[in-house]
NUDRENNU-628877 format. One record per residue: residue in three letters; residue number from 1; chain; x, y, z of N, C-alpha, C in turn. Coordinates in steps of 0.2 Angstrom, whole numbers. Layout:
// residues N
   code   pos   unit    n.xx    n.yy    n.zz   ca.xx   ca.yy   ca.zz    c.xx    c.yy    c.zz
    ALA   NUM      A       X       Y       Z       X       Y       Z       X       Y       Z
...
***
This chain:
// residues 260
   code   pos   unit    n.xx    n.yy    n.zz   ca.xx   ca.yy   ca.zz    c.xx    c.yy    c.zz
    UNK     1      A    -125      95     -10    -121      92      -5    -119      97       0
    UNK     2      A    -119      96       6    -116      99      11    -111     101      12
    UNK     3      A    -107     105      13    -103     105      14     -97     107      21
    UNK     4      A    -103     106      26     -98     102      32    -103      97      36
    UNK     5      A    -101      92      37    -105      85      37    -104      82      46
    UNK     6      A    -110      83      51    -109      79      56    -111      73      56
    UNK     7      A    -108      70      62    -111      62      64    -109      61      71
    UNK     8      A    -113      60      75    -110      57      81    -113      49      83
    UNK     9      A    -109      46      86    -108      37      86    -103      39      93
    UNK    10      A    -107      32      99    -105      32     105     -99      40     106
    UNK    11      A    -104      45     108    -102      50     112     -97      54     109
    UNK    12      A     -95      52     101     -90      56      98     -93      59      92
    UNK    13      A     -93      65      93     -94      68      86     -90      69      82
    UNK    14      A     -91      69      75     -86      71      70     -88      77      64
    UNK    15      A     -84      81      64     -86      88      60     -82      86      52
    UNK    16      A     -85      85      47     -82      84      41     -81      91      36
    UNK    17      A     -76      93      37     -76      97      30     -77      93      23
    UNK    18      A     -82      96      20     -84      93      11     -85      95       7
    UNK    19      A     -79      98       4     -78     100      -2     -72      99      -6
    UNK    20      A     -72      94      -8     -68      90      -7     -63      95     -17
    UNK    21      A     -67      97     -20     -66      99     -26     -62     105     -27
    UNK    22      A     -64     111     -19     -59     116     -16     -54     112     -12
    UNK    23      A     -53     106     -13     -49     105      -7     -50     107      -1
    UNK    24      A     -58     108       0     -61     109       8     -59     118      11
    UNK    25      A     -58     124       5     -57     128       7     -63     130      10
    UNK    26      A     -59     136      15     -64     137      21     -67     143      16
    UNK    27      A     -74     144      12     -76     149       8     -81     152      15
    UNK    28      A     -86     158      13     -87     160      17     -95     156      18
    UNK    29      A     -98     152      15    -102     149      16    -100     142      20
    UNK    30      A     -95     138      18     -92     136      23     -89     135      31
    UNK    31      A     -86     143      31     -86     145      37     -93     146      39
    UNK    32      A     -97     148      40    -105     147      42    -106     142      43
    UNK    33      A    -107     138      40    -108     130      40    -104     127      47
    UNK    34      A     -99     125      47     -93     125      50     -94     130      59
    UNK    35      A     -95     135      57     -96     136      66    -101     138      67
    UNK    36      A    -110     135      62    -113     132      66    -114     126      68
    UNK    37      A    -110     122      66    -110     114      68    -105     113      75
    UNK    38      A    -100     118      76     -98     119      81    -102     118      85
    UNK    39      A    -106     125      85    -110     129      90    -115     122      92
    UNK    40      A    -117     117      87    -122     113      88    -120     107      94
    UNK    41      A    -113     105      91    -111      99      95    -108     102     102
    UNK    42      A    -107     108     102    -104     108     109    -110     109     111
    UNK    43      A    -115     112     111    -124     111     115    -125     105     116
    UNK    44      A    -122     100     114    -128      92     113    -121      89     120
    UNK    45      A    -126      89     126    -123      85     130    -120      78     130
    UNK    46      A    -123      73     125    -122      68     124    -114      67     120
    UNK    47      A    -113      71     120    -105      72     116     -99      75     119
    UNK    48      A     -94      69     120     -88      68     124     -82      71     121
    UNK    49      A     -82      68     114     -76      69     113     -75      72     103
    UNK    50      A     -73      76     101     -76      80      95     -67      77      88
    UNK    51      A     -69      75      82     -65      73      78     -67      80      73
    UNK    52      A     -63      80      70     -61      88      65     -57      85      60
    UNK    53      A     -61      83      55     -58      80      47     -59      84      41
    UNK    54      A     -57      81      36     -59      84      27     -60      76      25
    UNK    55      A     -65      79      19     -66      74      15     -60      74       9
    UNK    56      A     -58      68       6     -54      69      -1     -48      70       2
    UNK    57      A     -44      71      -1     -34      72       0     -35      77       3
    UNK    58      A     -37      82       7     -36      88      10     -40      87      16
    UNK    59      A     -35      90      21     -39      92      27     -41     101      27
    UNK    60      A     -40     104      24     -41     112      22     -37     114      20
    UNK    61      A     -34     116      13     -32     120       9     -31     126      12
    UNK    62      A     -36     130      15     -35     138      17     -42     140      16
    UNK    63      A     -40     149      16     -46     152      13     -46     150       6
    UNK    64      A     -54     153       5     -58     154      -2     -54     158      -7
    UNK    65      A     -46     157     -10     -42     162     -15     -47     164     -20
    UNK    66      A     -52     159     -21     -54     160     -28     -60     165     -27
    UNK    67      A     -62     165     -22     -65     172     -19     -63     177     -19
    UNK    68      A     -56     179     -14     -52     182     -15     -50     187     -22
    UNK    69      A     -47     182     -28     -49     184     -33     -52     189     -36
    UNK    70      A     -59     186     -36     -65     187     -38     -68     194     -36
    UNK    71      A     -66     195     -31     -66     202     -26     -60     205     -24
    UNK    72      A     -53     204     -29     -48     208     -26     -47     215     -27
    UNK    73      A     -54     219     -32     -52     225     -30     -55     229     -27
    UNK    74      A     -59     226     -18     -63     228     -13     -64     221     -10
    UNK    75      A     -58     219      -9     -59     212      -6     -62     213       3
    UNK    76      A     -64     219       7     -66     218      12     -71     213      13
    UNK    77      A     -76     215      10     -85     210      12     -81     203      14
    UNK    78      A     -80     201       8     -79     193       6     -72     190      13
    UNK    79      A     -68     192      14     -64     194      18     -65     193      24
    UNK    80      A     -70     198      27     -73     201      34     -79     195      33
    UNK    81      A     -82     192      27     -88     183      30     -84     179      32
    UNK    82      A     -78     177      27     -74     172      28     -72     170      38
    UNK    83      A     -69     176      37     -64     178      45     -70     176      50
    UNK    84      A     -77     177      48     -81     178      54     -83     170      54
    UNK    85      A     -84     166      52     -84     160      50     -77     156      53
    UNK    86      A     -71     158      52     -67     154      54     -67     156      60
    UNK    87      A     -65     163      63     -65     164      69     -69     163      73
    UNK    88      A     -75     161      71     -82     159      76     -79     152      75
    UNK    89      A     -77     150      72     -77     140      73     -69     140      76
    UNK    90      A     -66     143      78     -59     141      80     -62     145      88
    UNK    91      A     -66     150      89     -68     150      95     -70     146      98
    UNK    92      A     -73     143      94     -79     136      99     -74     130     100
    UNK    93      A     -68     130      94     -65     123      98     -61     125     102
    UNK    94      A     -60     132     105     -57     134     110     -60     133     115
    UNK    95      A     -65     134     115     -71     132     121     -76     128     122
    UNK    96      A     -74     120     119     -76     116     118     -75     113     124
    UNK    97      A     -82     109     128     -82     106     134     -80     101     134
    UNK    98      A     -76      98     126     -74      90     129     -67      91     124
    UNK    99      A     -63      85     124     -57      85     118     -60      84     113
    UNK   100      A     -55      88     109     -55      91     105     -49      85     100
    UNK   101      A     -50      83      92     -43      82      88     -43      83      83
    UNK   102      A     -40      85      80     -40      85      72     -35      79      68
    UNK   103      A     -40      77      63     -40      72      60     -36      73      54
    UNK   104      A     -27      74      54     -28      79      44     -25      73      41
    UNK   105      A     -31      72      36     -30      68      29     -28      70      26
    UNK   106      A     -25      72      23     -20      75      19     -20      84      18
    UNK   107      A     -18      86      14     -16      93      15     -19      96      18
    UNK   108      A     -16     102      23     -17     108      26     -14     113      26
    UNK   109      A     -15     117      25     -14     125      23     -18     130      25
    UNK   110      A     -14     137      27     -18     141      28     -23     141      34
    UNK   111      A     -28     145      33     -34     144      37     -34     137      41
    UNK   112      A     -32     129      37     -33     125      39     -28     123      44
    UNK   113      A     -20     126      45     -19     126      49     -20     129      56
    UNK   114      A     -23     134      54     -26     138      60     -29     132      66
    UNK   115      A     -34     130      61     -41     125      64     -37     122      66
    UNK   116      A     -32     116      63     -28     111      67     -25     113      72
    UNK   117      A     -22     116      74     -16     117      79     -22     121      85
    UNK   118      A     -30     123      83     -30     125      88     -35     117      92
    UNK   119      A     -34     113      90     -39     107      94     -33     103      99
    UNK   120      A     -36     100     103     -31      99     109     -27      94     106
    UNK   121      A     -28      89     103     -23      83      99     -24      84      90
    UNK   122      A     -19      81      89     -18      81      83     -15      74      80
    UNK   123      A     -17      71      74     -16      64      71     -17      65      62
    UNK   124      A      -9      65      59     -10      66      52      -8      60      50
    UNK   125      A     -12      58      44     -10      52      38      -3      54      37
    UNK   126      A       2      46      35       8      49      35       8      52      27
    UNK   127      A       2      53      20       8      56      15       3      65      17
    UNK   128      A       0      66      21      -1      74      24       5      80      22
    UNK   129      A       2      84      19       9      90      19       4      97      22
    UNK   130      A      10     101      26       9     104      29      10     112      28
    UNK   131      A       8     119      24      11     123      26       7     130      26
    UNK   132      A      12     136      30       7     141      31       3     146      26
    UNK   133      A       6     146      19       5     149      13       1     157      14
    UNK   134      A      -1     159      18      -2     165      17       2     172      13
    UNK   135      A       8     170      16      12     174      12      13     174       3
    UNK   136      A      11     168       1      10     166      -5       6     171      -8
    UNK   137      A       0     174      -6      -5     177      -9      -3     185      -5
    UNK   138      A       3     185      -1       4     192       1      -1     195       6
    UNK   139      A      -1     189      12      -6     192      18      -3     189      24
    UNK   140      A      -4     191      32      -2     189      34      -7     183      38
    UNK   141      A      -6     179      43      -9     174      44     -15     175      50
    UNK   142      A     -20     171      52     -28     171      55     -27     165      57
    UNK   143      A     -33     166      60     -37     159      63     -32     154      68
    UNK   144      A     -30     159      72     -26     159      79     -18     156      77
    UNK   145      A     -16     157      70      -9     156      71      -4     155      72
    UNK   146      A      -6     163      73       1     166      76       3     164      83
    UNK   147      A      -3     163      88      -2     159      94       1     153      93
    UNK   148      A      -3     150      90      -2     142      91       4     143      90
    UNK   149      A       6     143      83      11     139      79      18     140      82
    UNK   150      A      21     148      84      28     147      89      26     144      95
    UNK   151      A      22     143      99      20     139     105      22     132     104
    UNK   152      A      20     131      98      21     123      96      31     123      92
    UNK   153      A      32     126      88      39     125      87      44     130      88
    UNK   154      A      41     136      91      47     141      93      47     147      87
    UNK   155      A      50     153      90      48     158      86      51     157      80
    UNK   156      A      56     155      80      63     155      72      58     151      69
    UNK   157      A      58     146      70      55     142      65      47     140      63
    UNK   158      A      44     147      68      36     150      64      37     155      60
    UNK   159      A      43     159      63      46     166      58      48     161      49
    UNK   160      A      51     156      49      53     155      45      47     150      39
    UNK   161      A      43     146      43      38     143      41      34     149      38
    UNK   162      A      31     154      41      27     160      38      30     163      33
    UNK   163      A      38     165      33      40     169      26      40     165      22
    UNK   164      A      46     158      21      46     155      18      40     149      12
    UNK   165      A      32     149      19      28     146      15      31     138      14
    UNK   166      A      38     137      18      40     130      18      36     123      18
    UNK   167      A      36     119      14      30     112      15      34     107      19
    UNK   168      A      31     105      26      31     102      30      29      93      29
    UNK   169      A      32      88      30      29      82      27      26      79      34
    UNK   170      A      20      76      35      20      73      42      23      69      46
    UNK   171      A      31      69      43      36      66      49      38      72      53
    UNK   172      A      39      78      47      43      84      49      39      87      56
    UNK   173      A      30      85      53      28      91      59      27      85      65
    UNK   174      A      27      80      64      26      78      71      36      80      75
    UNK   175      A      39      80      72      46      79      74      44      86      76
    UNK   176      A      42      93      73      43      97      75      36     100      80
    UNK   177      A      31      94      85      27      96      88      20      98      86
    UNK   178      A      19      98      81      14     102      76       8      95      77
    UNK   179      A       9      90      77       5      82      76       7      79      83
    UNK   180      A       4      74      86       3      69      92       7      64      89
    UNK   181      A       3      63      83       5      55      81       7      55      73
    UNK   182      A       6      53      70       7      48      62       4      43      60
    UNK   183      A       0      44      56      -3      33      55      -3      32      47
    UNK   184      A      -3      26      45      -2      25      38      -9      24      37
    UNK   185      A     -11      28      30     -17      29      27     -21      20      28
    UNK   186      A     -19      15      30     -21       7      32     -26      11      37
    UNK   187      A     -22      12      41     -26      14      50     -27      18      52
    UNK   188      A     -26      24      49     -26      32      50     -35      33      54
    UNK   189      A     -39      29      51     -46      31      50     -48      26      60
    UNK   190      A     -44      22      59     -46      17      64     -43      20      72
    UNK   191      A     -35      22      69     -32      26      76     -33      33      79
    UNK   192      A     -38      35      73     -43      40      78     -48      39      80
    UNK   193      A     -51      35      77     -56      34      80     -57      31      87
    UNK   194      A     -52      26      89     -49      25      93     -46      28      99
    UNK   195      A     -43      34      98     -40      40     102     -48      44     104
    UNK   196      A     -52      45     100     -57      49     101     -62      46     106
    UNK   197      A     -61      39     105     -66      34     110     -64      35     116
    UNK   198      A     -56      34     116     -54      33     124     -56      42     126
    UNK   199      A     -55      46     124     -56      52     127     -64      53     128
    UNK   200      A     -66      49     125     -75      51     125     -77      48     133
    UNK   201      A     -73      42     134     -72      36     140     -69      40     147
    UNK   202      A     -67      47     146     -63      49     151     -67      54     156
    UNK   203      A     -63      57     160     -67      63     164     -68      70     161
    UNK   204      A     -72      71     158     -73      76     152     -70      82     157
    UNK   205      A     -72      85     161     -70      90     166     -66      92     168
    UNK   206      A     -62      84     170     -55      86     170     -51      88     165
    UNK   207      A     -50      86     158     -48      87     152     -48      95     151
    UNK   208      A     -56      95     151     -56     102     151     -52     109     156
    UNK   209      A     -52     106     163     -48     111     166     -41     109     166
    UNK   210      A     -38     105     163     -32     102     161     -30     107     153
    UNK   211      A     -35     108     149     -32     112     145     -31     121     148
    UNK   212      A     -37     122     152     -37     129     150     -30     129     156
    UNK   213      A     -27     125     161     -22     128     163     -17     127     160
    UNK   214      A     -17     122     154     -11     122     151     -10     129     147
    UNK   215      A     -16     132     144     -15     139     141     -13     144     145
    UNK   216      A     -17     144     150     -16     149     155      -9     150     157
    UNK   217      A      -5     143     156       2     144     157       7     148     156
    UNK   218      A       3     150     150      10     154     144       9     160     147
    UNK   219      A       4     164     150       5     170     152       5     172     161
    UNK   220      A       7     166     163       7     165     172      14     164     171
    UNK   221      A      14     166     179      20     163     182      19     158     189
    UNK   222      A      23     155     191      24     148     195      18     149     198
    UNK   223      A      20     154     204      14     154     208       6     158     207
    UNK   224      A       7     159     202      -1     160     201      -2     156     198
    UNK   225      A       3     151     194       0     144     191      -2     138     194
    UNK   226      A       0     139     201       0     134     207      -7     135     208
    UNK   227      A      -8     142     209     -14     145     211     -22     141     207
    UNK   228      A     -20     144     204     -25     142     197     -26     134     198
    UNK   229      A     -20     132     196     -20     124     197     -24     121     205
    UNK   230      A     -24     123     210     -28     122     216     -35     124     216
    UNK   231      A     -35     129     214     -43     130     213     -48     124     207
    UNK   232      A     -41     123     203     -45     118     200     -46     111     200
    UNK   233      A     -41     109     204     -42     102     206     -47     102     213
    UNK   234      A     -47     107     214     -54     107     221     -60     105     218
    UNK   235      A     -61     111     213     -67     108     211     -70     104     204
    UNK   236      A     -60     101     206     -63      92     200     -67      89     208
    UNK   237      A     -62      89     213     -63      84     218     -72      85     221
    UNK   238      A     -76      89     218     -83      89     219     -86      84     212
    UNK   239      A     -83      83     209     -87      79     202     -89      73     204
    UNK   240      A     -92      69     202     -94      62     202     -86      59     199
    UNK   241      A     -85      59     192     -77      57     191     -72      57     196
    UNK   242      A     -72      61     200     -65      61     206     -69      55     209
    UNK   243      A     -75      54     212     -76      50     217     -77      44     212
    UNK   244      A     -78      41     206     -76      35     204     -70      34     202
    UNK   245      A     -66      40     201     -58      39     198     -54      35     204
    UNK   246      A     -56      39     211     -54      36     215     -54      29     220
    UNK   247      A     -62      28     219     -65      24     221     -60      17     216
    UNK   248      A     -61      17     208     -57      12     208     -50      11     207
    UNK   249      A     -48      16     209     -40      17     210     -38      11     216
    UNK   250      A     -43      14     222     -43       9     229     -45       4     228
    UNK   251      A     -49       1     224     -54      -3     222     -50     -10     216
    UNK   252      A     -45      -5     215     -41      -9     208     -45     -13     204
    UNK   253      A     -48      -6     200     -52     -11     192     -52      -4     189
    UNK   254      A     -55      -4     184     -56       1     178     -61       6     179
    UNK   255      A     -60      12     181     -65      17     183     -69      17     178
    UNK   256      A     -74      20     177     -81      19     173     -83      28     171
    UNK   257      A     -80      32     171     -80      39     168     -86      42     166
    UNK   258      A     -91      46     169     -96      49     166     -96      55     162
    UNK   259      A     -91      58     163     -90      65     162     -93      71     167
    UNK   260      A     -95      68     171    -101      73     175     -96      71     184
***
């Protein structure tokens, strides 16, 4: 059995964590796996808009402990494959050409918070629980945490979420920024898919230069973010999308979005 699973249908790809028996932990053959499938769907142009799921009750438990473990008294190798593997797959959804969401069907932890908080939207089932647990096994945290997670609720309460290893319920994290949305395990499957359709339907381009200057925010000031911001709506305004986004703006009917 595979253990991370693609499929693309009308323009969306979906990346399946499956292992469902670790609870989808990110072991160092499944980070491999994992960010080459990355690497796969952002090369395939026919792909708009990318979903990031687990199979079974977890969205990613974390790392491989039982590796860990197994190697704790020269844990570097195991360690140093793991890291290379998340951090090559958490690169690429950072530099993924189209949106990005994660899809957490129930637990994440650890390294799997990593992954989620680094994709542009986020959509958890509502009995999902949430926490950063590395300090659980006495390490501190990876797989772009430490960005994300006070960006999203502030330094107190990432400082506290990381020592304490506090479990988050998926009302808490969307309350606390962490999630978009909530859906009840009924519709969970349908309201992403849904989300992911309409973003696959949109201006792929702009999306993307829409995220990198939302990033680039945090270490700009006004007028360099004006800046930036103008250079890059010039060169939306050469895309095909500006010229139909426009055209049926004037036109009053439903633009028809290529990505191009």
């Amino acid at each position: 059995m595979s253990q991370v699973v693609v499929s693309i249908e009308e323009s969306v790809a979906t990346i399946r964590l499956n292992d469902p028996g670790s609870l989808n932990a990110l072991s160092a053959s499944m980070g491999a796996d994992f960010d080459a499938a990355m690497d796969g769907v952002s090369a395939d142009e026919s792909v708009r808009a990318l979903i990031i799921t687990g199979t079974g009750r977890a969205f990613s438990a974390g790392g491989d402990v039982q590796a860990f473990y197994d190697n704790r008294e020269d844990p570097t190798d195991v360690m140093r494959a793991i890291l290379d593997g998340l951090h090559g797959s958490v690169s690429r959804i950072l530099a993924a050409p189209f949106p990005t969401i994660a899809a957490i069907n129930g637990v994440v932890a650890g390294a799997g918070m990593g992954v989620a908080m680094a994709t542009d939207l986020a959509v958890a089932v509502d009995t999902a629980v949430f926490t950063m647990a590395y300090t659980g096994i006495g390490v501190s945290p990876d797989g772009s945490s430490t960005f994300f997670l006070p960006r999203l609720v502030g330094t107190r309460r990432a400082m506290e979420m990381i020592l304490t290893n506090r479990r988050l319920s998926a009302a808490e994290a969307l309350d606390l920024g962490i999630v978009n949305a909530v859906a009840d395990g009924d519709t969970f499957d349908e309201e992403v898919a849904n989300l992911a359709l309409r973003l696959s339907r949109g201006p792929t381009i702009a999306y993307v230069r829409a995220r990198e200057l939302v990033r680039s925010s945090l270490a700009s000031d006004p007028l360099s973010q004006m800046d930036a911001e103008a250079e890059a709506i010039m060169n939306a305004a050469k895309t095909d999308d500006f010229y139909e986004g426009v055209s049926a703006f004037i036109e009053k009917r439903p633009p028809t979005f290529t990505g191009t």
